[in-house]
C-alpha positions in Angstrom: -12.9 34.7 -5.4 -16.2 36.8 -5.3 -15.2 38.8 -8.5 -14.7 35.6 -10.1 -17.9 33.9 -9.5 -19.6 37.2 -10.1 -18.1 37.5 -13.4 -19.0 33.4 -14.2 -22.8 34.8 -13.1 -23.0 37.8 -15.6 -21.6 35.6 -18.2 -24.2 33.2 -17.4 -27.0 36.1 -17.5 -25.5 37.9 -21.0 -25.5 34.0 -22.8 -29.1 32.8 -21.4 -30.5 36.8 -21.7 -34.0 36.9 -23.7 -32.5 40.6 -24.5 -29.0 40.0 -26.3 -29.0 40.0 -29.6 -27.3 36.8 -30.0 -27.4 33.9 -27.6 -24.0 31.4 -27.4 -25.4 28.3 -26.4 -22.0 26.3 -26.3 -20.7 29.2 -23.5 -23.5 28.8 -21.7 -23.6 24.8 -22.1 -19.7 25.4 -20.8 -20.6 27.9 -17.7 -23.6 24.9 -16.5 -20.9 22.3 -17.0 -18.7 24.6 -14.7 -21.3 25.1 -12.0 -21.9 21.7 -12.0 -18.4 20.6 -11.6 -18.6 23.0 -8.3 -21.2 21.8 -7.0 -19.7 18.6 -6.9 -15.9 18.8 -6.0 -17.7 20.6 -2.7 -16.5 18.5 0.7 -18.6 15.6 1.5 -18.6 13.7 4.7 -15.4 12.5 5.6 -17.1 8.9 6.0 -18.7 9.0 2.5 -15.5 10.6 0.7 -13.4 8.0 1.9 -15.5 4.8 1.1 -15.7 6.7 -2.3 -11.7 6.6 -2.8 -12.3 3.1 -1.4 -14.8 2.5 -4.3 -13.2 3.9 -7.3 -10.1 2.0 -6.4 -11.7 -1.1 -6.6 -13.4 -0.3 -9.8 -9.6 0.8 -11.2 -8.1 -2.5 -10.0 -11.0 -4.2 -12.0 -10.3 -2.3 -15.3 -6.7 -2.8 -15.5 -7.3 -6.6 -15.0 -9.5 -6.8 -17.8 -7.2 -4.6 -20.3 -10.4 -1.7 -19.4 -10.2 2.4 -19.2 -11.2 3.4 -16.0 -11.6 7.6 -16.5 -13.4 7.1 -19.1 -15.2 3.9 -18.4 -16.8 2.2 -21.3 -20.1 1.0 -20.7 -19.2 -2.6 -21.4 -16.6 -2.4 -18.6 -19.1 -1.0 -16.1 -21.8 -3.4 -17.1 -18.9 -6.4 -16.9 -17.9 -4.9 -13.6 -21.2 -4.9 -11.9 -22.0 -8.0 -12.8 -19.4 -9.5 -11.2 -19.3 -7.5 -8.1 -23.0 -8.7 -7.2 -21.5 -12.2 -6.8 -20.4 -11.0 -3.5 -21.6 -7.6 -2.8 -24.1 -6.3 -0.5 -26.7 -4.7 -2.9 -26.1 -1.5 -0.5 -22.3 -1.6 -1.5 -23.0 -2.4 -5.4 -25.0 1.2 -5.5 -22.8 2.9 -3.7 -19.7 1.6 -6.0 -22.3 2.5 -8.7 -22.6 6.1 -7.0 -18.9 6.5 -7.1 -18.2 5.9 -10.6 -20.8 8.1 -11.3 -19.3 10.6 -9.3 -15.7 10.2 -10.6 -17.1 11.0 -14.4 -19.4 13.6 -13.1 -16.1 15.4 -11.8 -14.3 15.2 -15.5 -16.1 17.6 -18.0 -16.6 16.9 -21.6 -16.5 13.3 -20.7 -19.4 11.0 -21.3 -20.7 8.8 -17.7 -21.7 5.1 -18.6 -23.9 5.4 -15.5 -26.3 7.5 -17.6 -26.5 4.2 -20.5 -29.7 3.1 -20.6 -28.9 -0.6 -21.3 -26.4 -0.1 -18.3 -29.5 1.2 -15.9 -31.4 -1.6 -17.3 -28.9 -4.5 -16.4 -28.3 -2.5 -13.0 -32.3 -2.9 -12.2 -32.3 -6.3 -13.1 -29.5 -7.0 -10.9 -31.0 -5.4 -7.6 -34.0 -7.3 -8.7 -32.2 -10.8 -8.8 -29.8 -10.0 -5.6 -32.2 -10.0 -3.2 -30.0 -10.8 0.3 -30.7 -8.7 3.1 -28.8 -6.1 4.3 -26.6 -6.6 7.5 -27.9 -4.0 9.9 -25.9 -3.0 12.6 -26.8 -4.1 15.9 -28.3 -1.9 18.2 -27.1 -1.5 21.7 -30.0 -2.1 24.6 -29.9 -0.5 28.0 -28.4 -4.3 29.1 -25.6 -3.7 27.1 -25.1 -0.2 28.0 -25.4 -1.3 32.2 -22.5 -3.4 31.3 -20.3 -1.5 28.9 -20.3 1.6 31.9 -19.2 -0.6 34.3 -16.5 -1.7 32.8 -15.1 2.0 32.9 -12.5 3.4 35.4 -14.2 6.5 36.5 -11.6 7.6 38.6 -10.0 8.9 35.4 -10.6 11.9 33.9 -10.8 10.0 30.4 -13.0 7.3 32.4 -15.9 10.3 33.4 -15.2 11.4 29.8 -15.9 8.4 28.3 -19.2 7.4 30.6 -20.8 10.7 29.7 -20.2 10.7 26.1 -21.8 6.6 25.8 -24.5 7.7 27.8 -25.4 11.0 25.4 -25.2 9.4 22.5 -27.4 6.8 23.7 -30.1 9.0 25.2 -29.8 11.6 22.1 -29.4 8.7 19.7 -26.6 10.5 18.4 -24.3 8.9 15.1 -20.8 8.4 15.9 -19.7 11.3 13.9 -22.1 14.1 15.8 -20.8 12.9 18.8 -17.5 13.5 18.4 -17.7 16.6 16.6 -19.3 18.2 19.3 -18.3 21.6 21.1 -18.8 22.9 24.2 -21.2 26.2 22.4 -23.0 23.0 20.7 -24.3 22.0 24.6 -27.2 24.2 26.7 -27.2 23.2 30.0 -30.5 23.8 31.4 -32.9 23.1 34.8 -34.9 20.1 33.2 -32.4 18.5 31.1 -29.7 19.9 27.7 -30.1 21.1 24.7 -27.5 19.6 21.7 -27.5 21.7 18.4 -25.6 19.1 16.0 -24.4 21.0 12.9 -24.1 18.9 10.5 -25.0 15.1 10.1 -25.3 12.1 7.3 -28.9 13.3 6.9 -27.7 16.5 6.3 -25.7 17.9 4.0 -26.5 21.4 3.4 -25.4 21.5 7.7 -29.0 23.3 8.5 -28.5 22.2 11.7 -30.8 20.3 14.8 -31.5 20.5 18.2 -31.9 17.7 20.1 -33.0 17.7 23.7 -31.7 15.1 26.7 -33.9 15.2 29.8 -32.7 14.4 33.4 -32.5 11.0 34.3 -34.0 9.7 37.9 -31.1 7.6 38.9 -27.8 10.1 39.0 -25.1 7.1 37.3 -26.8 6.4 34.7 -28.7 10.5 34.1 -26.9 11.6 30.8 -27.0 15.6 31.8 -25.4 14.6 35.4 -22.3 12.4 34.2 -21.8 15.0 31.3 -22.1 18.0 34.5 
């Protein structure tokens, strides 16, 4: 594996060299397009890699009811299929589909992406412009909700004292779904005034650089975060 990507860099080096004598500009054109491709068959999140498969499905059920290719997607088909999933898509959803057609086409080389048209990114900004319902946020849970969501829990289970520590961490840590649960024990620094939570990777980021949040001591014991988790 390492000999191999060494050997893709040198053959990048030798094509784009100032010193050769001769530069091949379609075997370097070829070794970009391979990087590329890399870069993007790397693992996304879970979450986002499987609304994606959700998303180009949808967009291959739409082509094969119009008589449309889907891998490669004419612009005409895209344009047709946009238009008529802003009818009844969130505009949040619409460029995420967007996102994942892109993506799909990005992933093929030597194939041309119809996201890239510029009459297609023209129709797309007219659309956003034109759909202009609001977003449906999530709603967010308040401490009232919280008082009455831990009391319905049997704590005289060990999945009970489980569960009441991990609602009440995520709520004082404002912690996603997803870092919560992927969570270790090495992830957690117990400490006098309160804990320490390195999350490793999140939505926000990709590249898994890593962030500590920290969780101080509550002053009533059932509902302190650190003391149900202890």
């Amino acid at each position: 594996m390492g000999e191999g990507r060494r050997e893709g860099e040198m053959e990048i080096a030798q094509a784009a060299s100032p010193d050769a004598t001769t530069i091949d500009v379609r075997a370097y054109e070829d070794q970009l397009r391979k990087a590329e491709h890399e870069r993007l068959t790397k693992d996304i999140s879970g979450l986002t890699k499987k609304a994606y498969q959700e998303d180009w499905k949808d967009f291959e059920q739409f082509c094969e009811a119009r008589g449309y290719t889907a891998l490669p997607a004419s612009v005409d088909a895209l344009k047709e299929y946009c238009v008529d999933r802003a009818k009844k898509l969130a505009k949040s959803t619409l460029n995420r589909r967007v996102s994942a057609i892109s993506r799909k086409h990005k992933e093929q080389p030597n194939i041309l992406n119809p996201v890239r048209d510029s009459t297609f990114r023209l129709l797309l900004s007219g659309i956003r412009r034109g759909n202009r319902t609001p977003q449906v946020q999530k709603k967010a849970l308040l401490v009232a909700d919280l008082v009455e969501i831990l009391g319905q829990i049997d704590t005289d289970t060990p999945q009970g004292l489980r569960d009441r520590a991990l609602l009440l961490i995520g709520f004082a840590g404002a912690l996603r779904r997803s870092e919560l649960v992927a969570l270790d024990r090495d992830d957690i620094q117990i400490r006098q005034e309160g804990i320490v939570i390195t999350i490793r990777h999140s939505k926000m980021d990709q590249e898994s650089r890593g962030q500590e949040v920290a969780i101080p001591r509550g002053r009533r014991p059932s509902t302190c975060p650190v003391s149900n988790l202890e």
